[in-house]
Wavefront OBJ file of the C-alpha trace (Angstrom):
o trace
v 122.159 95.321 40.088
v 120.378 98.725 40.120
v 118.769 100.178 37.438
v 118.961 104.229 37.435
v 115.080 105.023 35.840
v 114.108 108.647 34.981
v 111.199 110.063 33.479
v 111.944 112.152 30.172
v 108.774 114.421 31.906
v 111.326 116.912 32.440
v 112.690 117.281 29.225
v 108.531 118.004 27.591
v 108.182 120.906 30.261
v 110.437 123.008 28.587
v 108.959 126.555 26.788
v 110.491 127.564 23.836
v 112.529 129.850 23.232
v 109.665 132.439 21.634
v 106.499 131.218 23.951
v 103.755 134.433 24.247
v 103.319 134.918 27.570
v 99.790 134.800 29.448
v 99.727 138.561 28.946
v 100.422 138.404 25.054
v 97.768 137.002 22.504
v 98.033 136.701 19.058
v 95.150 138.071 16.232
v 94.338 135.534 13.877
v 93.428 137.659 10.692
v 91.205 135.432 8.266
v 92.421 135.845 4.520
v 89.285 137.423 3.294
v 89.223 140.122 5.882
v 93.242 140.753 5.305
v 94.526 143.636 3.631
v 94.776 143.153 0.106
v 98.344 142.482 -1.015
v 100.867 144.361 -4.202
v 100.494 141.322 -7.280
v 103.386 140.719 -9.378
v 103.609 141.821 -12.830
v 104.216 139.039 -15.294
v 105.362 141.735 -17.732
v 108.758 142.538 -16.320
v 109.435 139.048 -15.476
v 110.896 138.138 -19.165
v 111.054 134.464 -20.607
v 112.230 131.524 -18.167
v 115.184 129.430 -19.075
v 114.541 126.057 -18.938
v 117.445 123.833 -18.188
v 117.753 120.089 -20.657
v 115.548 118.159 -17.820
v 113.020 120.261 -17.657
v 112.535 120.617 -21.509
v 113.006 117.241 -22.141
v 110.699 116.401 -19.358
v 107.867 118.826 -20.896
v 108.290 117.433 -24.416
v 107.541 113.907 -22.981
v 104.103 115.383 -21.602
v 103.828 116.400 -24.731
v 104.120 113.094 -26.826
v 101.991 111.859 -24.345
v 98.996 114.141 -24.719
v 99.025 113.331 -28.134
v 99.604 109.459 -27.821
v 96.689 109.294 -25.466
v 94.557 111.780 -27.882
v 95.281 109.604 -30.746
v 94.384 106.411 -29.103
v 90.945 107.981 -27.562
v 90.147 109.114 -31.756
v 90.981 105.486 -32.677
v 88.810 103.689 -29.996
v 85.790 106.190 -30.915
v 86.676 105.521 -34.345
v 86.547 102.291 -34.164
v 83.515 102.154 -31.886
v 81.442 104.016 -34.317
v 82.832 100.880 -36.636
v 84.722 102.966 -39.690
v 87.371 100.723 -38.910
v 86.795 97.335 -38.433
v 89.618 94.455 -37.240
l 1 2 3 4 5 6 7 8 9 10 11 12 13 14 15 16 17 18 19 20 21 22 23 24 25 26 27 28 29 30 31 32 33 34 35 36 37 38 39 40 41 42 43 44 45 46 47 48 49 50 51 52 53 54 55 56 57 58 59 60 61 62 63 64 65 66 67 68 69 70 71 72 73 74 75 76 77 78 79 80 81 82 83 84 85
């Protein structure tokens, strides 16, 4: 039984579709040198609608910032031994 073996070097040699040529190049413009670019105004963009997820989600942060501030208040409390247990 014969086995039919073929390289897949064939298939890598292909360009694509938008390859420069040799006789193109392209100009890499660093950032700083750029032109500067038109910035959004914040003032005609109006308040965002959150949808339930997202509020909920931000009001959990929330608790949590304060859980974690509360329990950082009671460990210095208790550190500088106010309370003692």
């Amino acid at each position: 039984m014969t086995y039919h073996t073929e390289t897949l070097d064939h298939l890598l040699d292909l360009e694509p579709l938008h390859a420069p040529r040799a006789s193109q190049g392209y100009t890499v413009i660093h950032p700083l040198h750029d032109a500067p670019e038109a910035k959004c105004s914040a003032d005609r963009l109006g308040p965002m609608k959150l949808t339930p997820g997202c509020r909920l989600a931000l009001v959990a942060v929330r608790f949590y910032l304060v859980a974690i501030m509360v329990m950082g208040a009671y460990r210095v409390v208790t550190l500088m031994g106010t309370i003692k247990h």
